[in-house]
C-alpha positions in Angstrom: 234.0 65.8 78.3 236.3 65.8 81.5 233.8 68.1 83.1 231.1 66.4 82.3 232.9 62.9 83.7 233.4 64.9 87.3 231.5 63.3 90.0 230.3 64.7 93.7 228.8 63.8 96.2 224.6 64.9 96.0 222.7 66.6 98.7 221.4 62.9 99.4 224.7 61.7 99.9 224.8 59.1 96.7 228.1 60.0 94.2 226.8 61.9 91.1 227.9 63.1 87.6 228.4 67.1 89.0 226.6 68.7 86.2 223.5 66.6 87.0 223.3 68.2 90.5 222.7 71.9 88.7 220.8 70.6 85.3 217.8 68.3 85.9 217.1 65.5 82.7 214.7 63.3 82.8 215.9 60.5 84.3 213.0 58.1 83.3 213.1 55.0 80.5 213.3 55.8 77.4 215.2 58.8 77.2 218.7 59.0 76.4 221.6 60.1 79.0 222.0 62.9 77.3 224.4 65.4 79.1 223.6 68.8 78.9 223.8 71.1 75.4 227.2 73.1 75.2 226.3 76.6 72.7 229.1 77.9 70.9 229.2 81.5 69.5 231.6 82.4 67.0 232.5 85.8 65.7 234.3 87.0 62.6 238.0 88.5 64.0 241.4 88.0 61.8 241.2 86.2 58.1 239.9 82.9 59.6 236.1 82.9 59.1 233.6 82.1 61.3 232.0 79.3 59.6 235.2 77.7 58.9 236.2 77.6 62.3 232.9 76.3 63.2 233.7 73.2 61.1 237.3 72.9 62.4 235.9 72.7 65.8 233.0 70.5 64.9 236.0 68.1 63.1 237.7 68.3 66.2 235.0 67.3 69.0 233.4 64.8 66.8 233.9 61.5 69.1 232.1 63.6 72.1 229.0 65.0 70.0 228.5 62.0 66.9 225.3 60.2 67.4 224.9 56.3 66.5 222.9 55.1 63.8 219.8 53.3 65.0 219.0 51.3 61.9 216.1 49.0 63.8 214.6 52.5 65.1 215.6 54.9 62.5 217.0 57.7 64.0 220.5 58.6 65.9 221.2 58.0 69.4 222.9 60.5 71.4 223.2 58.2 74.4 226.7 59.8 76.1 226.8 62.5 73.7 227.4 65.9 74.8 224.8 68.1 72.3 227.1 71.1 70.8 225.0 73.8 68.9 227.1 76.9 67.3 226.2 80.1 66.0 227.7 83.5 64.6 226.5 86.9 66.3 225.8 87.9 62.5 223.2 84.9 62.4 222.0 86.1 65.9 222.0 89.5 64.9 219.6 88.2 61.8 217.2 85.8 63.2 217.4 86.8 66.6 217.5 84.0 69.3 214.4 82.3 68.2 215.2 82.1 64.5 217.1 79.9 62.5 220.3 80.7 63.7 221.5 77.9 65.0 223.7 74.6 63.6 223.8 71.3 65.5 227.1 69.5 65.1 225.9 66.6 62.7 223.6 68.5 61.0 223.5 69.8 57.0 220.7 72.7 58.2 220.6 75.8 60.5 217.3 75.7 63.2 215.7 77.6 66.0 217.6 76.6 69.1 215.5 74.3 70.8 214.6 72.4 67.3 218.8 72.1 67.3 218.8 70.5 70.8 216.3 68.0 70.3 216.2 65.3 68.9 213.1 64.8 66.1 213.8 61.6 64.5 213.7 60.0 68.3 210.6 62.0 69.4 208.7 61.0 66.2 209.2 57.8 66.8 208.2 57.3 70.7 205.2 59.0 69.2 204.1 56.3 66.7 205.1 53.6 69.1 202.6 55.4 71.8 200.3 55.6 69.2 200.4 51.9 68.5 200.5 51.0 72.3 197.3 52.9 72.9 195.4 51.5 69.6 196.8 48.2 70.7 194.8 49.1 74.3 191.9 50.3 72.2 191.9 46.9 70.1 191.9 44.9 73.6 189.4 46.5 75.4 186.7 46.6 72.6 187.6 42.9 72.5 186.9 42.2 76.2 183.8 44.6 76.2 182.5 42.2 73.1 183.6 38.6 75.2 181.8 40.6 78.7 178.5 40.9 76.2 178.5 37.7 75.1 178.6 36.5 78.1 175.7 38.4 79.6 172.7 36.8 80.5 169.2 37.3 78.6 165.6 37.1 80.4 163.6 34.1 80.0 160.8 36.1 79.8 161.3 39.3 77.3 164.1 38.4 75.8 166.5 42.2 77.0 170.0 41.3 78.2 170.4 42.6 81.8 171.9 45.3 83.1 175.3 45.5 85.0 173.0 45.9 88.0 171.0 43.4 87.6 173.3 40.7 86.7 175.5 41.9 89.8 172.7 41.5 91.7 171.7 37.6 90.2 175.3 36.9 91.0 175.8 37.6 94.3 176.4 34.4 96.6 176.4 33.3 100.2 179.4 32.3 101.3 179.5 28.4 102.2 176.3 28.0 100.3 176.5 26.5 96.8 175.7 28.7 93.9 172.2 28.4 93.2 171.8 28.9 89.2 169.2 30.8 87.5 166.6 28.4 87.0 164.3 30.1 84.0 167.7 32.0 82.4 
């Protein structure tokens, strides 16, 4: 966490965390300052076990990894959080790299590693709320495409609604000059 909490001075001049000058995140609303994912491999030597030793470590680092409980949201925020994934080289040795080999502090499962660094929960949710946002679009613009073609005029004399060129055309005006209306509309 002291590593992470260094700061230094950019190419642009501006004071930085350090470990944002070599590992880009997105830096736009709406996603979390997330530092960057620490991996931890463990490997069976003496009578402590691997596993065990991952939890001990996992006890021990809790306050820098432990996400908060977004109730409102439903899912955890990492916002702060330093993302610690471990792993045993028998697991590795198993699933390989992209298998389920690894365990996200926090988490009751073993994943493929970028599963492990992400956050689901968060992503699932942006997902419905920019599914809302564009049926909410959707919604609006069928509804001012309605009020535009109520709106549009109808020939005196057949009876046909006119075009968008046409009725550009009927409503250009001279400037200075009052609007003169459509007298058989």
């Amino acid at each position: 966490m002291r590593f992470f909490q260094r700061k230094e001075k950019d190419t642009d001049g501006i004071e930085k965390p350090m470990w944002r000058t070599r590992w880009s995140a997105p830096g736009a609303k709406g996603y979390e300052r997330v530092h960057p994912p620490v991996l931890l491999v463990f490997h069976q030597v003496g009578k402590r076990s691997a596993k065990s030793q991952m939890g001990h470590v996992a006890d021990l680092t809790r306050p820098h990894w432990q996400g908060r409980w977004d109730g409102e949201d439903g899912f955890h925020s990492y916002d702060g959080r330093i993302p610690i994934v471990a792993t045993t080289l028998e697991l590795l040795r198993e699933h390989g790299p992209a298998g389920p080999a690894f365990w996200r502090f926090g988490r009751d499962h073993r994943e493929p590693l970028l599963d492990s660094i992400g956050n689901p929960r968060r992503d699932a949710d942006f997902a419905r709320r920019r599914q809302a946002t564009r049926e909410n679009q959707q919604r609006r613009e069928a509804q001012e495409a309605a009020e535009r073609e109520a709106r549009r005029p109808v020939c005196a004399d057949c009876g046909n609604r006119f075009s968008d060129d046409r009725w550009t055309a009927v409503d250009l005006r001279d400037w200075g000059q009052p609007r003169e209306s459509h007298p058989h509309l």
